[in-house]
N, CA, C and O atoms as a DFTB+ gen file, in Angstrom:
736 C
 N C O
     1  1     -21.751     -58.519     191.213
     2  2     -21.441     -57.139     191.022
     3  2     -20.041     -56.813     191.527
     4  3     -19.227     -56.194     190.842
     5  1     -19.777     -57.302     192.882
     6  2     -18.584     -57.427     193.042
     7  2     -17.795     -57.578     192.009
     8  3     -17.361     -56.624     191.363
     9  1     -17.504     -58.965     191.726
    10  2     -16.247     -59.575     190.831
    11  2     -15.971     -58.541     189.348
    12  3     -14.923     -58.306     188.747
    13  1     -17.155     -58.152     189.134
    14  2     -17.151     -57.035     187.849
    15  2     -16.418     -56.002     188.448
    16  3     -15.358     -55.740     187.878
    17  1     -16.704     -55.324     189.475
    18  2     -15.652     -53.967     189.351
    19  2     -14.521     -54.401     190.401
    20  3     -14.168     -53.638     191.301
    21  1     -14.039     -55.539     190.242
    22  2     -12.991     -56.283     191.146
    23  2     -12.126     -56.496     189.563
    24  3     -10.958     -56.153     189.383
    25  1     -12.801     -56.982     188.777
    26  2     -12.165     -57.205     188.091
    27  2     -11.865     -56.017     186.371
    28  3     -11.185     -56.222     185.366
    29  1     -12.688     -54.934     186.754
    30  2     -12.401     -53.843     185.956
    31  2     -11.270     -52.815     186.539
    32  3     -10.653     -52.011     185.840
    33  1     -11.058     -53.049     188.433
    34  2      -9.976     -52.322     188.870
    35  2      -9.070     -53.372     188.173
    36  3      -8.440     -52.838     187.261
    37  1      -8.837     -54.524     188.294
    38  2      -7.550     -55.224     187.637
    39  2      -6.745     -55.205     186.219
    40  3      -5.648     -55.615     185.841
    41  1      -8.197     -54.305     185.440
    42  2      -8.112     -54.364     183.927
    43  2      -7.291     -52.587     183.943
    44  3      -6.285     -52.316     183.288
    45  1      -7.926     -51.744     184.714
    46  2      -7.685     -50.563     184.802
    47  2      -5.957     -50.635     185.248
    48  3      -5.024     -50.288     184.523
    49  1      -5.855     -51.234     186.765
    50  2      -3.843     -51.356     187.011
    51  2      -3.449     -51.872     186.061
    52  3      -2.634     -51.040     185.663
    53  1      -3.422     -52.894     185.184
    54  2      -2.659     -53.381     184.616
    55  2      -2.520     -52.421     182.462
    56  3      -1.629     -52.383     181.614
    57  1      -3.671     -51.983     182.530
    58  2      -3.764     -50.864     181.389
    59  2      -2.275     -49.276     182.147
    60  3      -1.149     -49.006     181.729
    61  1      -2.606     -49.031     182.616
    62  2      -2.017     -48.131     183.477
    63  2      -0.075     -48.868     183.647
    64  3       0.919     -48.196     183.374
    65  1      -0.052     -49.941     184.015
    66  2       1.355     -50.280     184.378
    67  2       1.806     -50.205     183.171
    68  3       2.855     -49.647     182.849
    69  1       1.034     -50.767     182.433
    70  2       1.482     -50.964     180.672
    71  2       2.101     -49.779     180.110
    72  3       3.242     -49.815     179.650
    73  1       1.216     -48.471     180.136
    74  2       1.374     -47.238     179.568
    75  2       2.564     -46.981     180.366
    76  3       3.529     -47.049     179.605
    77  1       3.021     -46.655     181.835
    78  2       3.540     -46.294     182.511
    79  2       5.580     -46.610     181.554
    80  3       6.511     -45.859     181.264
    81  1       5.302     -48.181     181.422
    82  2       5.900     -49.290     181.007
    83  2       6.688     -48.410     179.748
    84  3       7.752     -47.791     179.780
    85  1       5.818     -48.598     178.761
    86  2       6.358     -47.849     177.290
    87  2       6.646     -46.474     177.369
    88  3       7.702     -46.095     176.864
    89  1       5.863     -45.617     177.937
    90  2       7.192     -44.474     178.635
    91  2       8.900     -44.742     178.879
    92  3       9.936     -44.375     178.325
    93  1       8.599     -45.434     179.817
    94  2       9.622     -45.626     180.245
    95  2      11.051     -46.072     179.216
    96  3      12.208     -45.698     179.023
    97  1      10.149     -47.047     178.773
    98  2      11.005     -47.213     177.666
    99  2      11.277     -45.955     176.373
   100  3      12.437     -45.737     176.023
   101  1      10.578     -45.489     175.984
   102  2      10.829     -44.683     175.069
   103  2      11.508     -43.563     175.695
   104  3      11.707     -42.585     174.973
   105  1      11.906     -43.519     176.909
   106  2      12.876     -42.504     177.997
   107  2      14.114     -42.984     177.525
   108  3      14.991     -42.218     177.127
   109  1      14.314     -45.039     177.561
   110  2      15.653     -44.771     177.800
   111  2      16.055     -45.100     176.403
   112  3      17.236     -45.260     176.098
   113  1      14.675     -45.239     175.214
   114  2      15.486     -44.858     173.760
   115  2      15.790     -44.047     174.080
   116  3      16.851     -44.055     174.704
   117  1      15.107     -42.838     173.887
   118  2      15.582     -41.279     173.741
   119  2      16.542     -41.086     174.196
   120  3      17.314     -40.602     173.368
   121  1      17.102     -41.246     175.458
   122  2      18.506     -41.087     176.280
   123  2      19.573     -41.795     175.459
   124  3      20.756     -41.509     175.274
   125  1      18.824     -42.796     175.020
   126  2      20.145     -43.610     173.943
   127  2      20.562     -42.753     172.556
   128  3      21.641     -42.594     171.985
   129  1      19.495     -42.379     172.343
   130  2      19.631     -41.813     170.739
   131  2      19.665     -40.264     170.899
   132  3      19.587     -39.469     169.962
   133  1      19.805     -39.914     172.343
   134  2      20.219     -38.417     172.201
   135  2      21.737     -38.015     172.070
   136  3      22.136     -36.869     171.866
   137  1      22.350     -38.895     172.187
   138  2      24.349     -38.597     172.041
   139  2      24.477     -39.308     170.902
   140  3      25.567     -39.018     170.409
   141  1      23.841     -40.179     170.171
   142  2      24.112     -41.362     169.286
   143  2      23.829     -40.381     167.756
   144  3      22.683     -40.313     167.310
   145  1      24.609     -39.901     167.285
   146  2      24.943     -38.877     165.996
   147  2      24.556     -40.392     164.546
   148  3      24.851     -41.587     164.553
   149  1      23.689     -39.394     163.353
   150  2      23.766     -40.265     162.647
   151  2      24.650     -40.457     161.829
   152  3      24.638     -41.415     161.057
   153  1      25.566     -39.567     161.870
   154  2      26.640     -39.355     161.017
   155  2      27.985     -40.498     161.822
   156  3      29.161     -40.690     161.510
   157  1      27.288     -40.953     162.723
   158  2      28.313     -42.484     163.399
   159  2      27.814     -43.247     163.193
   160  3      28.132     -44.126     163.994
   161  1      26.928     -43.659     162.364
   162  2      26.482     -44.969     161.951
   163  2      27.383     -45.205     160.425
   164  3      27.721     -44.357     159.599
   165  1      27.594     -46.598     160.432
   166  2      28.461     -47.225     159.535
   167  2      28.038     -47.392     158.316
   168  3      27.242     -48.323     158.193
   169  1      28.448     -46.472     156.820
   170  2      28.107     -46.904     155.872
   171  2      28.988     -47.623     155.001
   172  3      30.204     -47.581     155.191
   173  1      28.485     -48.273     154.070
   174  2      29.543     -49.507     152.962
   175  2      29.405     -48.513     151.729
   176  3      28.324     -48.366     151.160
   177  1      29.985     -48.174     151.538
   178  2      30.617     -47.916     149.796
   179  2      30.776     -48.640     148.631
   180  3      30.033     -49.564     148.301
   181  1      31.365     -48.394     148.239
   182  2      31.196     -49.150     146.469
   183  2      32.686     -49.657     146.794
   184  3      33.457     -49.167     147.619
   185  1      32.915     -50.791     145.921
   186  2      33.782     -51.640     145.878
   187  2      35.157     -50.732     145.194
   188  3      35.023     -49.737     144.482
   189  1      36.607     -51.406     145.645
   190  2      37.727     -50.301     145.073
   191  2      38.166     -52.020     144.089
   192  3      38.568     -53.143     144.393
   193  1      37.841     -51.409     143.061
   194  2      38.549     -52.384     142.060
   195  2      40.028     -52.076     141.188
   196  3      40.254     -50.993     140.648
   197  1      40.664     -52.863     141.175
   198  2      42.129     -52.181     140.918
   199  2      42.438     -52.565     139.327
   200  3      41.486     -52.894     138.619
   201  1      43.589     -52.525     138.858
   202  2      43.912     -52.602     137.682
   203  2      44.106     -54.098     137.207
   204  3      44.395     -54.733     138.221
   205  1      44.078     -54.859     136.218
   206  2      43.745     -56.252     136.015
   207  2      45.265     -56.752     136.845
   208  3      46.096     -55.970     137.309
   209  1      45.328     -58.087     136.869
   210  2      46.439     -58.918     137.269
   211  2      47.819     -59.065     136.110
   212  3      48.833     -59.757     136.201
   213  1      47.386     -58.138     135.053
   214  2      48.244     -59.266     134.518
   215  2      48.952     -57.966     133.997
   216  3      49.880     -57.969     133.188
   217  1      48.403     -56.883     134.556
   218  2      49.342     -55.278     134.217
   219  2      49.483     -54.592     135.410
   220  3      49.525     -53.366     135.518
   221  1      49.562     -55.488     136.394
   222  2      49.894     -54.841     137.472
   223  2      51.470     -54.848     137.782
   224  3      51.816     -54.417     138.882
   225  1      52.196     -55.190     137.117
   226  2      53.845     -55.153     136.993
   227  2      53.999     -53.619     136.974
   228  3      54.383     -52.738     137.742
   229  1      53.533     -53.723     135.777
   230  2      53.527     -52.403     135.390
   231  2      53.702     -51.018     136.243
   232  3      54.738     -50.356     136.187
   233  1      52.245     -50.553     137.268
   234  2      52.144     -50.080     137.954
   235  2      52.625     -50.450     139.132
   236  3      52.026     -49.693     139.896
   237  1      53.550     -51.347     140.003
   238  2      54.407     -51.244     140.871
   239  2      54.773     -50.612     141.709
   240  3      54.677     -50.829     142.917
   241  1      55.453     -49.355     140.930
   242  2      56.536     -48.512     141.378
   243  2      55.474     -47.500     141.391
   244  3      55.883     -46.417     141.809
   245  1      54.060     -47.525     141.014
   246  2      53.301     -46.074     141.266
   247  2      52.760     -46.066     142.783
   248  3      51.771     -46.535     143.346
   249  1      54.141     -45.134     143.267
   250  2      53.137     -44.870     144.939
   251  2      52.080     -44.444     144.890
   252  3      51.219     -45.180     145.373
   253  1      51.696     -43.354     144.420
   254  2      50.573     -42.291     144.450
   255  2      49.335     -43.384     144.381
   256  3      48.361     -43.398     145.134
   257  1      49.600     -44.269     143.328
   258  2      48.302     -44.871     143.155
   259  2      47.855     -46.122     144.200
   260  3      46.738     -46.502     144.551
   261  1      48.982     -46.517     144.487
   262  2      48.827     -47.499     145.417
   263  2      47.921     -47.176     147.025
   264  3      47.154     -47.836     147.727
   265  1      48.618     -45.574     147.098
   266  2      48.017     -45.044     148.513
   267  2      46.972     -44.801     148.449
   268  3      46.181     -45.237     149.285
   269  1      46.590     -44.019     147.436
   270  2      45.203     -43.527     146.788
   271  2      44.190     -45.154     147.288
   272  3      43.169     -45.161     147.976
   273  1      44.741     -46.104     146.810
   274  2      43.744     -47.246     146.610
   275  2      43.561     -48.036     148.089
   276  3      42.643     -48.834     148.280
   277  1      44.467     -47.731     149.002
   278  2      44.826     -48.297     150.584
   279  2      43.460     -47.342     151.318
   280  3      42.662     -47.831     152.118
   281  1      43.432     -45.988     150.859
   282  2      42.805     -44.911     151.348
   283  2      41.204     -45.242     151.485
   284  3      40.483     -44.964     152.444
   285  1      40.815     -45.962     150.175
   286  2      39.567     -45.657     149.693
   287  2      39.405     -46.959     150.008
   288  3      38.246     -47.138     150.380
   289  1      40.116     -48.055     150.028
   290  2      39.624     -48.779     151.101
   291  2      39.297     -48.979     152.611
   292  3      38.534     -49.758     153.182
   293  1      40.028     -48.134     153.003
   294  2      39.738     -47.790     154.621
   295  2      38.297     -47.186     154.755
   296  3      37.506     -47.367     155.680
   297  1      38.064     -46.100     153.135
   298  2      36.850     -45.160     153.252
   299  2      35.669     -46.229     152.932
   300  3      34.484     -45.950     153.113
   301  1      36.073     -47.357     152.485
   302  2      34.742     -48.034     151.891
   303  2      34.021     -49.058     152.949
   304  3      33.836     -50.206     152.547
   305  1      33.607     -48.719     154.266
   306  2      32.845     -49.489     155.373
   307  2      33.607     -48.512     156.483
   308  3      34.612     -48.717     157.164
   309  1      32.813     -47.491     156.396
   310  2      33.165     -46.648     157.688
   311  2      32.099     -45.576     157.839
   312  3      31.303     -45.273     156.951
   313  1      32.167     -44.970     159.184
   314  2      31.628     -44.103     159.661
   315  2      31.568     -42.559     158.813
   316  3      32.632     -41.962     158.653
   317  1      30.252     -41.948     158.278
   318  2      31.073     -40.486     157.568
   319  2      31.337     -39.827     158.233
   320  3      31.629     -38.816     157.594
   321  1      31.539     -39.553     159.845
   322  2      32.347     -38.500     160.145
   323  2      33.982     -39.604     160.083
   324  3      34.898     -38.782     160.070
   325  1      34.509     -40.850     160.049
   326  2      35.262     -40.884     159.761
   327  2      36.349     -40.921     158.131
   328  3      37.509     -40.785     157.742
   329  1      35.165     -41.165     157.725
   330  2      35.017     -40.809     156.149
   331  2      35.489     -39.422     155.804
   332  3      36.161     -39.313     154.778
   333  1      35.205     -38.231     156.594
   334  2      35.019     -36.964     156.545
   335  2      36.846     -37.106     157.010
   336  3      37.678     -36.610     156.250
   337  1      37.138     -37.576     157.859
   338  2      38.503     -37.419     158.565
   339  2      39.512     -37.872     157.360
   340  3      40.496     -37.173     157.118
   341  1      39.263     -38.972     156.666
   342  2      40.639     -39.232     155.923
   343  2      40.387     -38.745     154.461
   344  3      40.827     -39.315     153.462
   345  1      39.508     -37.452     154.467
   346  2      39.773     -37.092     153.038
   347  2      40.737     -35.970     153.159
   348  3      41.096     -35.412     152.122
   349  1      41.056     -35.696     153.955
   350  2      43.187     -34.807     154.175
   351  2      43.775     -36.228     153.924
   352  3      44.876     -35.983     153.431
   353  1      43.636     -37.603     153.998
   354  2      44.706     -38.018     153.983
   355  2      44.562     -38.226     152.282
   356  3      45.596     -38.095     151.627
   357  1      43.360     -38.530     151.612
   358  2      43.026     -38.563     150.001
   359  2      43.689     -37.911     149.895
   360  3      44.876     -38.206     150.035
   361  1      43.223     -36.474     149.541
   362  2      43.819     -35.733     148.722
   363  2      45.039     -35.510     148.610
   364  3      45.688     -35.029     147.681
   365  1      45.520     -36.133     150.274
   366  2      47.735     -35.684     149.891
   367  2      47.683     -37.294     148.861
   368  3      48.384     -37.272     147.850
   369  1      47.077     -38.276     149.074
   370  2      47.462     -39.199     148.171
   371  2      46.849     -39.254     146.972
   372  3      46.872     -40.373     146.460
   373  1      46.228     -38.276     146.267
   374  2      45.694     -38.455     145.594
   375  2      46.774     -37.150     144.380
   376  3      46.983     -37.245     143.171
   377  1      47.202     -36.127     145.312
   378  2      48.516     -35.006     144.831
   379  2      49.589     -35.805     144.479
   380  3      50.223     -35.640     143.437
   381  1      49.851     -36.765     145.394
   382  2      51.278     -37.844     145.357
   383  2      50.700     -38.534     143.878
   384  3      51.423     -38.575     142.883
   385  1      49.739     -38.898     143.884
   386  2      49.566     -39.758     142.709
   387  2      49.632     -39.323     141.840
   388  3      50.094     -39.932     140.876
   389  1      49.064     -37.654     141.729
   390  2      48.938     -37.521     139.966
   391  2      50.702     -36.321     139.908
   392  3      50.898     -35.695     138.866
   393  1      51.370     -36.236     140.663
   394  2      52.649     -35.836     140.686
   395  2      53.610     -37.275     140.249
   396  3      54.574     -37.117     139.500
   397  1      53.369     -38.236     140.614
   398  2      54.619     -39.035     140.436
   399  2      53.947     -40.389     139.708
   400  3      53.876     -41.519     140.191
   401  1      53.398     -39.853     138.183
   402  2      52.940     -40.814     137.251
   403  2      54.425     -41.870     137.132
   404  3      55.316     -41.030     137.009
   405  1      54.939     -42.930     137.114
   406  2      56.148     -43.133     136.864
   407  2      56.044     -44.437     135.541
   408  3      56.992     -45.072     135.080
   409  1      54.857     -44.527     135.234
   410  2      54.852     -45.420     133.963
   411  2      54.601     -44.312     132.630
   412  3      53.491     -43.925     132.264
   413  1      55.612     -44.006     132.158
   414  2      55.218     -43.555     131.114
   415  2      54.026     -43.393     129.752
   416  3      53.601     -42.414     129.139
   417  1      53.700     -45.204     129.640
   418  2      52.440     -45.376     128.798
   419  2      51.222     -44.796     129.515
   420  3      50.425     -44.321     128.706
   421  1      50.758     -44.671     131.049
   422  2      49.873     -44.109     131.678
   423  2      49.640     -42.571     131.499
   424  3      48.568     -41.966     131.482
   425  1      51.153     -42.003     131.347
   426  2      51.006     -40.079     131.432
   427  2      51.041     -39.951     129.758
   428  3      51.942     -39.878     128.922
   429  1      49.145     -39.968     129.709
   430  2      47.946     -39.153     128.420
   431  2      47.199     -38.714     129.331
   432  3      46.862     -38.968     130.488
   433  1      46.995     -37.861     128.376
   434  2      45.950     -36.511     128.612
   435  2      44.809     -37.087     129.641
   436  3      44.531     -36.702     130.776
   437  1      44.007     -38.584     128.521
   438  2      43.110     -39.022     129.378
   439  2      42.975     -39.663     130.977
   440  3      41.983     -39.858     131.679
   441  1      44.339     -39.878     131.198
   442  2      44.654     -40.507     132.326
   443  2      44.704     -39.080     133.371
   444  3      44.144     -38.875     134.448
   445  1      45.641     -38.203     132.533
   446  2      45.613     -36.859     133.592
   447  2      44.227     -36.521     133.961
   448  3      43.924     -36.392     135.147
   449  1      43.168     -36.337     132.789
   450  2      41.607     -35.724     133.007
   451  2      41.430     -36.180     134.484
   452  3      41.311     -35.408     135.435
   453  1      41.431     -37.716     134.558
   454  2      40.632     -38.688     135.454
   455  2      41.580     -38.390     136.608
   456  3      40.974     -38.544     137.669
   457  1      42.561     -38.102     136.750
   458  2      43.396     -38.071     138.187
   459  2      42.897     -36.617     138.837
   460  3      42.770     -36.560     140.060
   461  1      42.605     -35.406     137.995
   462  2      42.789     -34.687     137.915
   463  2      40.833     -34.058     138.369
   464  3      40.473     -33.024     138.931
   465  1      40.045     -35.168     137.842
   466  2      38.432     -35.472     138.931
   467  2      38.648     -35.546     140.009
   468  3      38.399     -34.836     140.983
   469  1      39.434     -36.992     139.761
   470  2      39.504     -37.182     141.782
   471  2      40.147     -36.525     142.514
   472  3      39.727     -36.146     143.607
   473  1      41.292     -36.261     142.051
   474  2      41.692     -34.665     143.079
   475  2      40.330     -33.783     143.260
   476  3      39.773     -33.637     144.349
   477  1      39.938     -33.295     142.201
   478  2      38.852     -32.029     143.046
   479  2      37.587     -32.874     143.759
   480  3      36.995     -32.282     144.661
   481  1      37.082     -34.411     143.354
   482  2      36.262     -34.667     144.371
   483  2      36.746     -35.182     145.674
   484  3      36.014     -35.795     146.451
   485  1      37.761     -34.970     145.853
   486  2      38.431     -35.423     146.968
   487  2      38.834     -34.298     147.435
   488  3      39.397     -34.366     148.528
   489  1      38.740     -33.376     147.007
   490  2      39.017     -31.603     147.722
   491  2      37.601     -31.283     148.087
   492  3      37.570     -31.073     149.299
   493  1      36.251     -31.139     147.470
   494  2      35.351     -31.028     147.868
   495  2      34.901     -32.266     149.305
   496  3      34.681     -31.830     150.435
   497  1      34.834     -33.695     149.000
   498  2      35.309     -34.104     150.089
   499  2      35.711     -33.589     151.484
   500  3      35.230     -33.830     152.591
   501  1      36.585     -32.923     151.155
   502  2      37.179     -32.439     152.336
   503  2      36.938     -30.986     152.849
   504  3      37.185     -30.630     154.001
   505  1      36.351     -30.063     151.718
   506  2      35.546     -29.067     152.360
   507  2      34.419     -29.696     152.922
   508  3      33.926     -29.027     153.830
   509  1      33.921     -30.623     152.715
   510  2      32.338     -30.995     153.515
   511  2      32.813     -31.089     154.636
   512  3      32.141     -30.451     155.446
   513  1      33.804     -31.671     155.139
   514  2      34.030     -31.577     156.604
   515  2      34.295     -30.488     157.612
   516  3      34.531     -30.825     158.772
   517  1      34.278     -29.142     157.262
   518  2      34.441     -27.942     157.481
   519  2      32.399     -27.087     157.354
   520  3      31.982     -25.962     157.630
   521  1      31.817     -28.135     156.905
   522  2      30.491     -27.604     156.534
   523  2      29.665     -28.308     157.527
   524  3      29.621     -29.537     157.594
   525  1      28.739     -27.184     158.617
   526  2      28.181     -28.468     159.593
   527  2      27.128     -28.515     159.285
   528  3      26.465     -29.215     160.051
   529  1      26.364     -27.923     158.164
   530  2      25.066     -28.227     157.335
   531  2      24.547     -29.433     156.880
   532  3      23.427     -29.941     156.933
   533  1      26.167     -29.946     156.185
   534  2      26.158     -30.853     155.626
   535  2      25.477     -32.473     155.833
   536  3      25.737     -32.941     156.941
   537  1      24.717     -33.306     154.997
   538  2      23.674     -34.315     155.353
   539  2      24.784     -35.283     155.338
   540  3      25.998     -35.080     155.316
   541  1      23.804     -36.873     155.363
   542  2      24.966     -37.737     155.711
   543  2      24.503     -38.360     154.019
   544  3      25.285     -39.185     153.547
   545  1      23.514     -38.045     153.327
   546  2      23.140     -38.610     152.274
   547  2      24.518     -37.397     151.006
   548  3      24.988     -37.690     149.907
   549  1      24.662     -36.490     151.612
   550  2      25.959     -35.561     150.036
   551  2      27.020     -36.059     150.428
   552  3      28.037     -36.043     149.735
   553  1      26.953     -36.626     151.697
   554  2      28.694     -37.366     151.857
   555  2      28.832     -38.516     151.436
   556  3      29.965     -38.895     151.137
   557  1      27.868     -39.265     151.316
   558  2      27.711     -40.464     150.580
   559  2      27.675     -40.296     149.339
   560  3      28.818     -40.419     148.897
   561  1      26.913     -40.067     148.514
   562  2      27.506     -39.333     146.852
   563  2      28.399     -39.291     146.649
   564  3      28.913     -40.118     145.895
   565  1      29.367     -37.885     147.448
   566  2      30.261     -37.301     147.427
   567  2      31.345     -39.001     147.255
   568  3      31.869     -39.384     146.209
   569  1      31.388     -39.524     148.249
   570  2      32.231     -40.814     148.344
   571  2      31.742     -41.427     147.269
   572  3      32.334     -40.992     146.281
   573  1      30.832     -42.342     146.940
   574  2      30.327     -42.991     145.633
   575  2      31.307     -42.542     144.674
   576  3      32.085     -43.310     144.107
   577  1      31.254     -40.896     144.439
   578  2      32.080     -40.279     143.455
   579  2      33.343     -40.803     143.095
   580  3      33.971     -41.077     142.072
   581  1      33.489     -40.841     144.436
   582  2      34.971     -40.823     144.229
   583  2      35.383     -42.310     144.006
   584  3      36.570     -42.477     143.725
   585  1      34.629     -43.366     144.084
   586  2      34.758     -44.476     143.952
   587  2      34.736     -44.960     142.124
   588  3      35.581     -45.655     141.562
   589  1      33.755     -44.466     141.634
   590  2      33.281     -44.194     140.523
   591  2      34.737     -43.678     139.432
   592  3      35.254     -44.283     138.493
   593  1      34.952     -42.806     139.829
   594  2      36.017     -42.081     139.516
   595  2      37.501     -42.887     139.063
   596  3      38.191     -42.890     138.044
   597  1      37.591     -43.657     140.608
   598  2      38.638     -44.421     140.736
   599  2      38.562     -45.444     139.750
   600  3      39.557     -45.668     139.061
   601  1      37.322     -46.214     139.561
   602  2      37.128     -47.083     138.601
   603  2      37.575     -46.793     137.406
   604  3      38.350     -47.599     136.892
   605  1      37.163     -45.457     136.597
   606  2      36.888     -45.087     135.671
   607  2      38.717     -44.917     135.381
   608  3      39.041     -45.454     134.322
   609  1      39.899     -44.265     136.155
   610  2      41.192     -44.663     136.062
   611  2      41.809     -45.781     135.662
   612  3      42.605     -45.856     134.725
   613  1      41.373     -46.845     136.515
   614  2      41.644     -48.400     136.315
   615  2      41.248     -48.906     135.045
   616  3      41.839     -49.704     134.317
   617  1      39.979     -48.228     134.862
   618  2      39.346     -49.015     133.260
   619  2      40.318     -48.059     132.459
   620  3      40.631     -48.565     131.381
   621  1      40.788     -47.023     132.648
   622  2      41.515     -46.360     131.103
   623  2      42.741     -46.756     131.626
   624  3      43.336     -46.954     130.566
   625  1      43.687     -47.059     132.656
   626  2      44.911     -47.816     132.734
   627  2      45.034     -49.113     131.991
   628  3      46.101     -49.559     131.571
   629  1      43.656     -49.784     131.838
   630  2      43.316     -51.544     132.027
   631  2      43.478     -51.128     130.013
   632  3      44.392     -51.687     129.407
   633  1      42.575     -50.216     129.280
   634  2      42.082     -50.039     127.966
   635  2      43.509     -49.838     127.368
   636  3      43.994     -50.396     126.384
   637  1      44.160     -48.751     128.337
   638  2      45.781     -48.734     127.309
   639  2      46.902     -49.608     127.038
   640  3      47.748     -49.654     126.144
   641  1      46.565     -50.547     128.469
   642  2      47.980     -51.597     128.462
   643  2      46.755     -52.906     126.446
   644  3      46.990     -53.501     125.393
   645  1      45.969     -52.606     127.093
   646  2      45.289     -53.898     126.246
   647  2      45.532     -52.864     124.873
   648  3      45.820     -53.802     124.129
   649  1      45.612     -51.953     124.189
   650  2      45.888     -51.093     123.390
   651  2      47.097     -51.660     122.879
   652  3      47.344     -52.374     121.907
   653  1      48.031     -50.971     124.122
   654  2      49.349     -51.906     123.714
   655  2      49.775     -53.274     123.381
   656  3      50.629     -53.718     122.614
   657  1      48.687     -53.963     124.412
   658  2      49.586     -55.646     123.480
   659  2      49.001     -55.925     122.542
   660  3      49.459     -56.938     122.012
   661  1      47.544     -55.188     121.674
   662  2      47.130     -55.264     120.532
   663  2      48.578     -54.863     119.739
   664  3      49.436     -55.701     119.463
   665  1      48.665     -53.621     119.472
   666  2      49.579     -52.974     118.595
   667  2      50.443     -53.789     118.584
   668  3      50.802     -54.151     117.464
   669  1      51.089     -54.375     119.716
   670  2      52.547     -55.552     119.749
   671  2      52.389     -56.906     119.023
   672  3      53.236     -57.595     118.453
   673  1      50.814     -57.127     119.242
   674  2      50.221     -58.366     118.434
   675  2      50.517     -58.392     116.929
   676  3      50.934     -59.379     116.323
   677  1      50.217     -57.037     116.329
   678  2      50.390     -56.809     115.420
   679  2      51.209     -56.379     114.891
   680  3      51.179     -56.331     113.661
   681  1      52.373     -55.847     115.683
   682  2      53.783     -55.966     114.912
   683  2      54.174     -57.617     114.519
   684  3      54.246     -58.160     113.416
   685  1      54.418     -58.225     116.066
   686  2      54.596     -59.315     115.536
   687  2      54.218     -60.545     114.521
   688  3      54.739     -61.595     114.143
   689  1      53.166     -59.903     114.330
   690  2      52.420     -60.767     113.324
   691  2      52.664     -60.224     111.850
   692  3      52.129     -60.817     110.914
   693  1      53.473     -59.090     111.619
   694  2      53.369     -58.730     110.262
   695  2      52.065     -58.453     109.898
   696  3      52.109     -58.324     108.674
   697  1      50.581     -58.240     110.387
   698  2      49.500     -58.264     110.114
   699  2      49.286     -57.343     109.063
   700  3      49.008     -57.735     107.929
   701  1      49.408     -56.000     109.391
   702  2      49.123     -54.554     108.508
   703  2      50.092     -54.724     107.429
   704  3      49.750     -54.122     106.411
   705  1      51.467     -55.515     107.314
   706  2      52.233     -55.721     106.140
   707  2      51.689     -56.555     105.094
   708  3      51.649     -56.307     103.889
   709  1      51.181     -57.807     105.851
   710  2      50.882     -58.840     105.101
   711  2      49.536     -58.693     104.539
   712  3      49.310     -59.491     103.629
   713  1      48.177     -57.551     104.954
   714  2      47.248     -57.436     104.410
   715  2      47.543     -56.401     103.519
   716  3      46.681     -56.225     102.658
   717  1      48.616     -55.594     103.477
   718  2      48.828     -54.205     102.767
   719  2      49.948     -55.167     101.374
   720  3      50.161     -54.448     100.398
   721  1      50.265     -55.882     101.330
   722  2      51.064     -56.986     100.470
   723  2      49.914     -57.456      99.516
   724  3      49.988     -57.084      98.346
   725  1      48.609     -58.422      99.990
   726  2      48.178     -59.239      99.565
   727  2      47.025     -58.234      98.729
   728  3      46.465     -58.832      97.811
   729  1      46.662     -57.009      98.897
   730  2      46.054     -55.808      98.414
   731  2      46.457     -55.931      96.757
   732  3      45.750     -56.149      95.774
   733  1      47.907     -55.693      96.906
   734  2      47.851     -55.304      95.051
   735  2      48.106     -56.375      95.168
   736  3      48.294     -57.077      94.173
């Protein structure tokens, strides 16, 4: 009879230290995760893909676009409140960019449309940081966007140069002469 409640006090301290135990611990989560903001945890973005290799001569001399693309790489594996911080620096590079087109074949309409997105999602961008409502899931979108966006530039920069060395293909080839010849 002894050893039974000798050994139910032993079952009882050690139930008891246990509980005591996971308190404790869930004290010094909580203490951890009470300053620890989720908006400082590190998110990855979408990839910044640039204009092909073999028309990048071309674009060179375009600051605007170059900064624009330095930017959104800094934004693509970072924190969104630091995310939130360099969309003042977007949007001045994103103004620089669609102000100082300097390849001529690039400044069409369609190229303006698309510069002319990412400016305003890169202005909204940057009102979110002025909004303390704001989740960490619309700043992520919000960025996606703008990634999206950027792509969608590169593919109509990438569609016009390939436009052009078609058309050049076909000067040089006499093509449209020599099928407009062999007609009659």
């Amino acid at each position: 009879m002894k050893n039974i409640l000798l050994i139910s006090c032993i079952v009882v301290i050690l139930v008891a230290c246990q509980s005591e135990k996971k308190e404790s611990d869930d004290k010094t989560v909580s203490l951890e995760n009470k300053y620890a903001s989720p908006k400082d945890s590190q998110q990855v973005f979408d990839t910044v893909v640039g204009v092909k290799l073999v028309y990048k001569d071309s674009i060179i001399n375009w600051k605007g676009y170059h900064k624009v693309q330095e930017t959104l790489k800094l934004m693509k594996k970072n924190t969104t409140n630091e995310v939130l911080s360099l969309s003042e620096q977007l949007v001045e590079n994103v103004t620089l960019m669609r102000d100082s087109i300097t390849v001529k074949t690039l400044d069409e309409k369609g190229m303006r449309a698309r510069i002319n997105a990412l400016y305003n999602q890169a202005l909204r961008l940057q009102e979110m940081k002025s909004i303390p409502a704001i989740t960490i899931p619309e700043v992520k979108k919000q960025t996606q966007g703008l990634f999206v966006i950027f792509r969608m530039i590169n593919r109509k920069a990438n569609a016009i140069y390939r436009k052009q060395d078609f058309e050049k293909e076909m000067l040089q080839e006499d093509f449209i002469f020599s099928k407009i010849d062999s007609i009659q």
